[in-house]
GUMI-633938 format. One record per residue (C-alpha): x, y, z. Coordinates in steps of 0.001 Angstrom, whole numbers, padded with zeros to 6 digits, always signed. Layout:
<sites>
XYZ...
</sites>
This chain:
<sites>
+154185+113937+073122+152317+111664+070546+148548+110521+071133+150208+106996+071712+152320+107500+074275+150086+110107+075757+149519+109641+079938+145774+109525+081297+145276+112250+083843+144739+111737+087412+141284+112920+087098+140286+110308+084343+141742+107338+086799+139485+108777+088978+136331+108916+087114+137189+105517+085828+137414+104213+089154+133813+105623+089896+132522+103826+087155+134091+100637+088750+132583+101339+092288+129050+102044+090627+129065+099467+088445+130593+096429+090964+128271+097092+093400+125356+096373+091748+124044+092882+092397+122865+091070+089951+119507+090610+090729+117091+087311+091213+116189+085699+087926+112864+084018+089284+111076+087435+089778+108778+087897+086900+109577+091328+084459+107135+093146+083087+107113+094002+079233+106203+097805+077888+105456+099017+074907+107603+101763+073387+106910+104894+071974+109807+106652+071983+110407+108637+068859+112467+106749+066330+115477+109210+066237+115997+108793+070039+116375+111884+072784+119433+113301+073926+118315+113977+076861+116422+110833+077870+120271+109787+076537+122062+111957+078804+119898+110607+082200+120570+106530+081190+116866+105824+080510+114901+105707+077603+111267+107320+078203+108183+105187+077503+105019+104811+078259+104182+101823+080140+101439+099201+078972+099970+096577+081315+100490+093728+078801+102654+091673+081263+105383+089334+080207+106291+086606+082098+110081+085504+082518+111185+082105+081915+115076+082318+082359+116911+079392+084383+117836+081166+087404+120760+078101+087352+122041+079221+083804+124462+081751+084446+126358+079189+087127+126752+076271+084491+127534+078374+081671+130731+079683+083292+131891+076346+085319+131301+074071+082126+133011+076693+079775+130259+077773+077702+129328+074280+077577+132856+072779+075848+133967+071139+078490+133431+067247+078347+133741+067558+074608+136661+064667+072671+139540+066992+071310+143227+065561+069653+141821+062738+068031+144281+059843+066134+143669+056785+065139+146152+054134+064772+147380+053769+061598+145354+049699+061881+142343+051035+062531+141848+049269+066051+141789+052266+068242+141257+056044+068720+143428+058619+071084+141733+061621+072477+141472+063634+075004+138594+064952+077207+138153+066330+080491+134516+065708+082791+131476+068438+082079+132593+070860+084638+136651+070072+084902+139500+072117+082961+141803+069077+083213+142044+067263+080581+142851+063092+080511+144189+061095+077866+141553+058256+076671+141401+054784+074007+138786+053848+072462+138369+050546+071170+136906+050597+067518+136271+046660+067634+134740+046524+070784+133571+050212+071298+135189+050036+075026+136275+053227+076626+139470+053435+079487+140998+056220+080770+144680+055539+079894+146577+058268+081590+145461+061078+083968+147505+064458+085049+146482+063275+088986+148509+060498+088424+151286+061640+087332+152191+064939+089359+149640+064550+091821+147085+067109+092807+149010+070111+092898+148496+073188+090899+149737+073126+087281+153200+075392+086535+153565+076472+082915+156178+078391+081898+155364+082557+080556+156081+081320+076967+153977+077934+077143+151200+080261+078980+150965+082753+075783+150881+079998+073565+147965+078247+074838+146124+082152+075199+147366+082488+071232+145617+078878+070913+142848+079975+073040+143088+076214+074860+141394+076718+077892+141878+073414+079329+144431+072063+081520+146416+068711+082217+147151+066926+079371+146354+069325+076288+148501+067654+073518+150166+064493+072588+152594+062980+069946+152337+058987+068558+154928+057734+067793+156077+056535+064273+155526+053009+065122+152702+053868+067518+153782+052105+070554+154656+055058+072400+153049+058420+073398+154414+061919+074556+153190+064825+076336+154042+067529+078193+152831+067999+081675+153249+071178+084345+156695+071522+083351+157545+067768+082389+158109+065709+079764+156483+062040+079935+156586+058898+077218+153778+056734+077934+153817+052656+076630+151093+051547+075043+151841+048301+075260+152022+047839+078720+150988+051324+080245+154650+052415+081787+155499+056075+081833+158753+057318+082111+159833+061296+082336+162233+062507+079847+165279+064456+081049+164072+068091+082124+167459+070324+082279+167520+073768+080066+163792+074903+081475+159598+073340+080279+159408+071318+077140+157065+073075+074524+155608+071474+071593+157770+068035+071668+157761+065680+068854+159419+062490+067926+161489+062420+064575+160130+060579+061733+162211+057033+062692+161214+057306+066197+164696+057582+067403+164811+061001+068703+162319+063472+070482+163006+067336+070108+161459+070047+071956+162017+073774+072697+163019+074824+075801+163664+078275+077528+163416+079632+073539+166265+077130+072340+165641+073709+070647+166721+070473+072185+166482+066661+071090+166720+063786+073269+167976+060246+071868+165545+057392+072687+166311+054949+074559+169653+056529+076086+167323+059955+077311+170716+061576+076473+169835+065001+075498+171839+068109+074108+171042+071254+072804+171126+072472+069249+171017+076270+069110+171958+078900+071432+170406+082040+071419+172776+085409+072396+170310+087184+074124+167085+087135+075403+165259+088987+073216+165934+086336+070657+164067+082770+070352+164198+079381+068515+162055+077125+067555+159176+079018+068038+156448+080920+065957+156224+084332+066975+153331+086150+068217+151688+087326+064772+152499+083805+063314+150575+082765+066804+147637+085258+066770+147016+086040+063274+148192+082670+060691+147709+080064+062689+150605+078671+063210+152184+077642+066510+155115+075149+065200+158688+076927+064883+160601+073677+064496+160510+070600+062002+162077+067689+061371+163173+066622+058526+161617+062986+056476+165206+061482+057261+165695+062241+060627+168900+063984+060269+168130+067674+060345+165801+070245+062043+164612+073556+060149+163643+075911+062960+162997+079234+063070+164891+082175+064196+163427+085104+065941+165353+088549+066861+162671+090792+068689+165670+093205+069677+163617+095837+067869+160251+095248+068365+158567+097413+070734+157735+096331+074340+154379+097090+076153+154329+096089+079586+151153+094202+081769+150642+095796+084947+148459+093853+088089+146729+096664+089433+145489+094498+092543+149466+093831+093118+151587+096657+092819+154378+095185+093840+154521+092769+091296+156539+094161+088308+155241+094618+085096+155369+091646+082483+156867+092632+079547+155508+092194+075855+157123+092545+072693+153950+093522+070424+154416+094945+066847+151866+097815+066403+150817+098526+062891+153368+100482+061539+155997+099524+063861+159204+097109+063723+157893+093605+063468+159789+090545+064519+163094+089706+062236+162588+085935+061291+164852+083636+059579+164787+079836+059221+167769+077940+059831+168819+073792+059169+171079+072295+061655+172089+068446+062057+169602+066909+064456+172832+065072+065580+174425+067671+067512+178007+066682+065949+177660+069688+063505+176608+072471+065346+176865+074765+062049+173593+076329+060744+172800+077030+057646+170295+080036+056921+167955+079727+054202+168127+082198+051565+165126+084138+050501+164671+087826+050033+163412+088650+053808+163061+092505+052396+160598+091651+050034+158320+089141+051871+159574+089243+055334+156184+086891+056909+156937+083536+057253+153624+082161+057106+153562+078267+056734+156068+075439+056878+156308+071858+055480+158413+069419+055280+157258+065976+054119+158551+063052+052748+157910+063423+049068+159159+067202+048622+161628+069098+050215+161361+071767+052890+158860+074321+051914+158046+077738+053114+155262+079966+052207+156025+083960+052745+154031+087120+052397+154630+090600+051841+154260+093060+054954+151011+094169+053088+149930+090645+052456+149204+091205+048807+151678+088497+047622+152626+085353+048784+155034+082625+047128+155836+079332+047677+159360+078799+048085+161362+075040+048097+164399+074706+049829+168084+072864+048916+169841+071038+051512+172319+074578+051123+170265+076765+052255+169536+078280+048513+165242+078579+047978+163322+079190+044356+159947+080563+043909+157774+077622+042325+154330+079957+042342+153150+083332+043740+149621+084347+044549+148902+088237+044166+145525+090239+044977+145521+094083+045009+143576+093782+048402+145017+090995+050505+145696+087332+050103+144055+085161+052240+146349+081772+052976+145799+079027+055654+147704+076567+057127+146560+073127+055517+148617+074235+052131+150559+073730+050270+149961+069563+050473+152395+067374+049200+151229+063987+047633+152927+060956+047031+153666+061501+043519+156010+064685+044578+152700+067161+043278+150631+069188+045625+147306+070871+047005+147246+074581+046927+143591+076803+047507+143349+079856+045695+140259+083312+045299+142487+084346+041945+138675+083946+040479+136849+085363+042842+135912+082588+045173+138069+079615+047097+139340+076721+045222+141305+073657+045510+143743+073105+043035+146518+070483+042018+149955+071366+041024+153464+069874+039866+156005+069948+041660+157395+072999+039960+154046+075029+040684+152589+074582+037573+149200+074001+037436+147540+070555+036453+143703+070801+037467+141394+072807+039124+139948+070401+041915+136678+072062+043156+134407+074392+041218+133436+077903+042727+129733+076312+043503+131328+074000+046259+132031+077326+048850+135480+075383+049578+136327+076547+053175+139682+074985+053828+141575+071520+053168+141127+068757+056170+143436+065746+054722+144074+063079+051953+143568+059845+052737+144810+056253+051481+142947+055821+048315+143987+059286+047050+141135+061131+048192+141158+064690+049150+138655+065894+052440+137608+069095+052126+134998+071610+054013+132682+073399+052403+129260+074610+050714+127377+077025+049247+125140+078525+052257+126931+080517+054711+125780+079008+057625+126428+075304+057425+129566+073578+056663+129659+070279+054945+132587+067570+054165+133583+066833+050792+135833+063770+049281+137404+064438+046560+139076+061944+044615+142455+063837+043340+142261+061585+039981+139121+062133+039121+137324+065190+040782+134362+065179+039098+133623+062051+041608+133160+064153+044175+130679+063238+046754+128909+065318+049444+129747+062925+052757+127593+064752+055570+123969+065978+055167+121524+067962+057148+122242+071342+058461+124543+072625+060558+128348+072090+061105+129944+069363+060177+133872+068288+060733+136412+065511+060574+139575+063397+061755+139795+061209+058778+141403+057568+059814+142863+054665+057474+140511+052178+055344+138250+054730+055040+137066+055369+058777+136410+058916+060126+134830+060412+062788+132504+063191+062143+131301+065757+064558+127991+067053+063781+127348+070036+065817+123102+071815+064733+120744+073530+066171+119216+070241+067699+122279+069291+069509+125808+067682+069325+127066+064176+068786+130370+062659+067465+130475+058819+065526+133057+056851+064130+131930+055946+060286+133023+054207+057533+132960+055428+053584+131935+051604+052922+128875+052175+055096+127964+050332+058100+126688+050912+061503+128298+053875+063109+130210+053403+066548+129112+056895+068983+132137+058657+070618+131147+059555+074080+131283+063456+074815+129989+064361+078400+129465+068060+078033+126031+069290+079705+123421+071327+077882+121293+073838+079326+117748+073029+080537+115962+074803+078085+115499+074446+074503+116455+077318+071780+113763+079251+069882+116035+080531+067004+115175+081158+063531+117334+081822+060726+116651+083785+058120+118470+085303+054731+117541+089105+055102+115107+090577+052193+117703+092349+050655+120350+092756+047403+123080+091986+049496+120928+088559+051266+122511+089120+055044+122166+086073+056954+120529+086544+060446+119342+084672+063540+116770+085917+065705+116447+084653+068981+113074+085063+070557+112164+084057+074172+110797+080947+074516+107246+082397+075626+107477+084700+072905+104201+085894+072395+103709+087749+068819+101308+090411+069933+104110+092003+072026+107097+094630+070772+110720+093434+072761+113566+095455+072750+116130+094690+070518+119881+093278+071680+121870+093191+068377+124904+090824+069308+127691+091746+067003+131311+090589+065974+130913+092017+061693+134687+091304+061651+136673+089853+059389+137528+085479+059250+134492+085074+062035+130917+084454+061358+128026+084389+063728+125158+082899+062376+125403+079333+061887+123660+076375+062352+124958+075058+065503+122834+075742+069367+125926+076313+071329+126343+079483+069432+122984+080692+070905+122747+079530+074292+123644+083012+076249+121696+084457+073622+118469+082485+074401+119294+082970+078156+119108+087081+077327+116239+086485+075012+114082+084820+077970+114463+087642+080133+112163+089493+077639+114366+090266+074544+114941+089264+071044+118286+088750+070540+119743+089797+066978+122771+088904+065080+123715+088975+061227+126989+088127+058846+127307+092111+056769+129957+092231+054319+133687+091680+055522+132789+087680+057059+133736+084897+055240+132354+082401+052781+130539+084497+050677+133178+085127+048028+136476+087477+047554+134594+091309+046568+131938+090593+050124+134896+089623+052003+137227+092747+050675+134623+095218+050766+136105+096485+054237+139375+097197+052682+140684+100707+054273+137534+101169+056458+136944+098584+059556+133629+100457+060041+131318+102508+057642+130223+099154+055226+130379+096765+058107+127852+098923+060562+125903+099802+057733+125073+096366+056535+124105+095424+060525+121879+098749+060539+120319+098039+057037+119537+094085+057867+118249+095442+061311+115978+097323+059820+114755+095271+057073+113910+092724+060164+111968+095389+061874+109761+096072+058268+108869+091925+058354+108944+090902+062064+106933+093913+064345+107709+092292+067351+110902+094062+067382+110811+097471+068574+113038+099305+066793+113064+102338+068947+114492+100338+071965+117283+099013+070558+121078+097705+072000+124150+096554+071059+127068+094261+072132+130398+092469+070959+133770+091479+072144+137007+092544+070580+136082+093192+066738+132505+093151+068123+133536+095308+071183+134860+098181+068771+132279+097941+066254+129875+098483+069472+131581+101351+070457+131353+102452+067020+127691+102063+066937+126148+103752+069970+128361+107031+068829+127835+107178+065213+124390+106128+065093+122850+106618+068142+119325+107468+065988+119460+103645+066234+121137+102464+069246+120418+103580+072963+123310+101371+074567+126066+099606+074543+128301+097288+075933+131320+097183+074284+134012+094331+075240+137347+094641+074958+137339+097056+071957+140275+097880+069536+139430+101900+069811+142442+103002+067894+143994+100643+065127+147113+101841+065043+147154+100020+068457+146717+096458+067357+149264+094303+065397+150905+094350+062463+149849+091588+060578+146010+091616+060819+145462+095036+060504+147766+096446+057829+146260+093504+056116+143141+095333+056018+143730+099142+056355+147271+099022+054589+150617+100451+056529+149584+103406+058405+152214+106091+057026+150798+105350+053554+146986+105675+054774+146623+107513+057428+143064+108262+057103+142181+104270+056743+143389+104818+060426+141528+107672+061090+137777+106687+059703+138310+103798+061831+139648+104896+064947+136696+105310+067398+138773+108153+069049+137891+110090+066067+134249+109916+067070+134311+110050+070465+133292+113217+071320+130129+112704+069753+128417+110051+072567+125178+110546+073295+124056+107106+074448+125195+104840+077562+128064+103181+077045+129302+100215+079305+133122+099201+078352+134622+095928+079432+138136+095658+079868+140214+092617+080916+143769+094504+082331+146015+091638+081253+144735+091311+078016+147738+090673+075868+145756+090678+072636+143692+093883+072775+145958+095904+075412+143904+097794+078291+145223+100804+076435+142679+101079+073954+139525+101310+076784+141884+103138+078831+141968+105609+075343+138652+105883+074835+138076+106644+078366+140489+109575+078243+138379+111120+075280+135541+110504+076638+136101+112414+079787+138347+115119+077708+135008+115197+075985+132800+115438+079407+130720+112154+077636+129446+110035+080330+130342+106617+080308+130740+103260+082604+133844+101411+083187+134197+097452+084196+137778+096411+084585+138328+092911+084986+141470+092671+086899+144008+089714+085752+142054+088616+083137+143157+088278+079661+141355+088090+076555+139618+084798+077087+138288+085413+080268+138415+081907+081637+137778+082629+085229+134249+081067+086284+132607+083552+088517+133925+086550+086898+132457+085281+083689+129066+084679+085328+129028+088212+086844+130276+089970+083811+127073+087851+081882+124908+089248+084989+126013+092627+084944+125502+093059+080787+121893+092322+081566+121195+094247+084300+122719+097422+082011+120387+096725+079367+117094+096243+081357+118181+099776+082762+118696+101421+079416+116390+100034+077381+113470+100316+079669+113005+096133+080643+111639+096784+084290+113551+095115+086631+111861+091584+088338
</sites>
């Protein structure tokens, strides 16, 4: 039998299941008792022993330290959502000017309601609510609407999304299973037709004549005003869809459209998926055996992925012929990004299944597709969904690392290249849209932990001017005659305002998400090093400098994700720790983004020996300028990414680390999907020991320190197989270890209380084993 299909023995279920009783019933315990801080003097290189009992020996000092968490913290962290909810989301203005859509739910509600804004007058009304329309019952989504908003990882509830019409009288959005227009004009709703199963991602054709949808994995349109509707394709089976993106396009591009209409009106492109050989992995509900398993078609590296094609079929439903676009699937069988707009035809960008090419490809009304530019890299090519951008004038907007950092450039039609937009010096992150006047918005700049907007006029770039300032993170939904509103999220706090490029008093969007009670005391640093790390320390808010704290490192070190960056609501459960008599560490190694291709590449065929040793080198360099960390108590934490490089951590260098809590860690890569990680590591029958060097199962045996692993059992993302792995070779390996499952929870873990616990509980594990005394 092969290690992945290999069964856990009964006596590892029931070790696990120890681990579960010992570690739910410990309480957390009452955060207005006052800790006491020692001094460590444990020998640098750590003791097995002292590893082996779950303590770390010290000698205790009488310097006391007094504890200044909110005892209230833990409770509005989890029912506000880390804080996000209350925050405007989906905002569009009208194509005059007068008036903004967007949706936002209250500070400690998941539903979301749909809201105007008067630009004139600065008024706010609510213009439709979910209550309203279906009442106060409990929300039904459908099992693929419910993966698609875990792919999205939308939280919320109610109304999540809406389309505007073409001639912006008229809105639509789905709701529990329903399909609603809404009147602008005089505030009348009306529910679309609902036969063939839930609407997902409906949108009105370009004339506003029509409104398609997918529904039940088949596309449908409905005529306006007749509601007539009819259905345009008819899958055989159900293991095929259309319409929709599948789960890599979902997870791992970005993309969540699998339908578009075409600028006329007449025909929809729409993609094809046959998952007939894709592997299934089933979800279990331990706390329900009866109910059967859910069923999950997930490509594992190396494994069958899903066999995509894109079809055109007349939007009409007269012709029900389809015509498959041609395009050699063998070669670059990804379909990574879509568009079809007005001055170009349909356009598809595909990848190789190693992600080291990618071409753009036009379409002809017959199906037959041309290459019009390719983009190569011997490592991987990184693409994103804002290009390829077609302008006006029939050219377009394509980014590009070809020399060695991210670039916007303009092309011809025919992919040839006309200018170079953006110099290297700009740090372009990402394309956010071209306005009127021919002006391109772009995010950017050159230090890694702010983000800045850019305009840049398409005609003459060299005009290109910087449009936010001061630190921190800045975004924007660019609007007509030059208005925009810009989100500024820094360390001193959030607010969003609608501006104007010709200047001008600012009008304040309202966002009614709380804050904690307490201010942040975080510093950010560049670490004294070649290789400049950047790092945030988070220090208790009585820090006092003539004390040593133990060290939490908080880690993700994974690929497209950063975590140092100028804005407070990435710190908050860190200061929370910190004030319980920590100092909370995190730092950007190589292998994160914005820094340039080679940092970003340097993982390439190991997910783990550069990546931990940049966090222990930038640790340590801390500890040589900053003695009030004590480097000999030192622990570690992450989710997913940041989960397995925990794991990694407290095994392979436990001279550094005495614990861990690793959260829902990828232990054995050959586990996770396709897309992202043969993007990385390669296909696994070709490098096998890429696989291996990164596999924590190939270490496992060698854990000396504690070792707490988190587990949601319906993740769909980062199966419970991969704890459930690692706690087979740990055991196989007598290593002791602690187990929390968190039963019916996916990835996200959205659930309140089992959020606050799991925060609780991570705490209470690292006073333990790092020697905190308990209050």
């Amino acid at each position: 039998m092969s290690h992945r299909s290999a069964p856990l023995p009964c006596s590892l279920l029931i070790v696990a299941c120890c681990a579960v009783l010992a570690a739910g019933c410990t309480q957390p315990r009452c955060e207005n008792s006052q800790p006491r801080m020692a001094e460590s003097r444990v020998n640098p290189k750590g003791c097995a022993q002292d590893a082996r009992n779950n303590a770390v020996s010290t000698e205790q000092s009488v310097v006391p330290y007094e504890g200044v968490a909110d005892p209230d913290f833990l409770q509005q962290f989890a029912e506000t959502y880390r804080f996000r909810l209350g925050q405007p989301s989906r905002a569009t203005f009208l194509k005059d000017g007068s008036r903004l859509l967007f949706l936002r739910s209250g500070p400690r509600s998941f539903v979301n309601e749909l809201f105007e804004l008067d630009l004139q007058t600065g008024a706010e009304r609510v213009l439709v609510t979910a209550e309203a329309l279906v009442g106060g019952g409990e929300e039904t989504l459908s099992a693929q609407e419910k993966a698609r908003r875990e792919r999205m990882r939308l939280a919320t509830r109610g109304i999540v999304s809406f389309a505007l019409s073409p001639d912006e009288t008229r809105l639509l959005f789905p709701l529990s299973g329903h399909l609603f227009g809404y009147s602008l004009a005089d505030a009348a709703v009306v529910e679309l037709p609902n036969d063939g199963g839930d609407p997902i991602d409906p949108q009105f054709s370009p004339d506003g004549t029509q409104v398609a949808c997918v529904r039940n994995g088949d596309v449908y349109v409905i005529d306006l005003p007749s509601l007539a509707q009819r259905q345009l394709t008819h899958k055989a089976n159900e293991a095929e869809t259309n319409g929709l993106a599948e789960f890599v396009a979902q997870e791992e591009m970005g993309r969540y459209q699998g339908y578009w209409w075409s600028p006329d009106s007449q025909t929809i492109a729409y993609q094809h998926n046959d998952e007939s050989a894709v592997e299934t992995l089933y979800i279990s509900d331990p706390a329900h055996p009866e109910v059967a398993p859910v069923p999950n078609r997930y490509p594992r590296a190396g494994s069958v992925n899903v066999d995509v094609k894109v079809g055109l079929i007349a939007a009409n439903g007269v012709d029900a012929t389809t015509t498959w676009v041609e395009w050699d699937r063998t070669a670059y069988p990804y379909l990574h990004t879509v568009k079809w707009e007005k001055s170009a035809p349909l356009s598809l960008v595909v990848q190789n299944r190693t992600q080291t090419e990618a071409a753009i490809l036009l379409v002809e009304p017959s199906g037959v597709s041309h290459v019009i530019h390719q983009e190569r890299d011997e490592a991987w090519v990184n693409l994103e969904q804002d290009v390829p951008k077609w302008l006006d004038d029939g050219r377009f907007l394509w980014t590009t690392e070809r020399d060695g950092f991210n670039q916007l450039e303009l092309r011809a039609q025919d992919g040839a290249l006309v200018e170079t937009l953006t110099p290297a010096s700009l740090g372009l992150r990402g394309l956010v849209a071209v306005d009127d006047d021919g002006g391109a918005w772009v995010r950017g700049g050159a230090e890694p932990t702010e983000e800045h907007l850019f305009r840049v006029p398409i005609a003459a770039p060299n005009d290109t001017v910087q449009l936010s300032q001061g630190e921190g993170l800045h975004s924007a939904t660019v609007g007509p005659n030059g208005i925009w509103l810009h989100r500024t999220a820094e360390l001193a706090g959030l607010h969003y305002q609608i501006e104007s490029l010709s200047g001008g008093a600012a009008l304040p969007l309202i966002q009614v998400s709380e804050s904690p009670s307490f201010e942040l005391n975080v510093a950010i640093e560049t670490v004294n090093l070649p290789n400049a790390y950047r790092a945030a320390l988070i220090r208790p808010r009585n820090f006092d400098p003539a004390l040593r704290y133990p060290v939490l490192l908080s880690v993700y070190g994974g690929p497209h994700y950063r975590t140092v960056y100028k804005d407070r609501a990435a710190f908050y459960m860190d200061q929370w720790v910190a004030d319980h008599g920590f100092i909370v560490v995190t730092v950007d190694g190589r292998g994160t983004p914005y820094r340039g291709r080679d940092w970003e590449r340097a993982i390439k065929y190991d997910f783990v020996t550069v990546v931990l040793d940049d966090q222990v080198a930038a640790l340590q360099a801390l500890g040589a300028v900053h003695p009030e960390l004590d480097l000999q108590r030192v622990g570690v934490s992450g989710w997913s990414f940041g989960g397995y490089l925990t794991a990694m951590a407290v095994i392979r260098r436990p001279e550094v680390f005495l614990a861990g809590v690793a959260g829902a860690p990828v232990v054995d890569w050959r586990d996770y999907d396709t897309h992202y990680t043969e993007r990385y590591l390669g296909l696994p029958e070709e490098h096998p020991e890429a696989y291996d060097v990164s596999s924590v199962l190939t270490y496992a045996a060698h854990l000396e320190r504690p070792l707490l692993l988190v587990h949601g059992s319906a993740d769909d993302n980062v199966f419970f197989l991969h704890s459930l792995k690692l706690l087979e070779a740990l055991f196989a390996a007598r290593r002791p270890f602690e187990f929390l499952p968190l039963i019916g929870q996916t990835h996200m873990v959205r659930d309140p209380e089992t959020r606050a616990h799991l925060e609780a509980r991570t705490l209470e594990f690292f006073r333990e084993k790092l020697g905190v005394p308990m209050p």
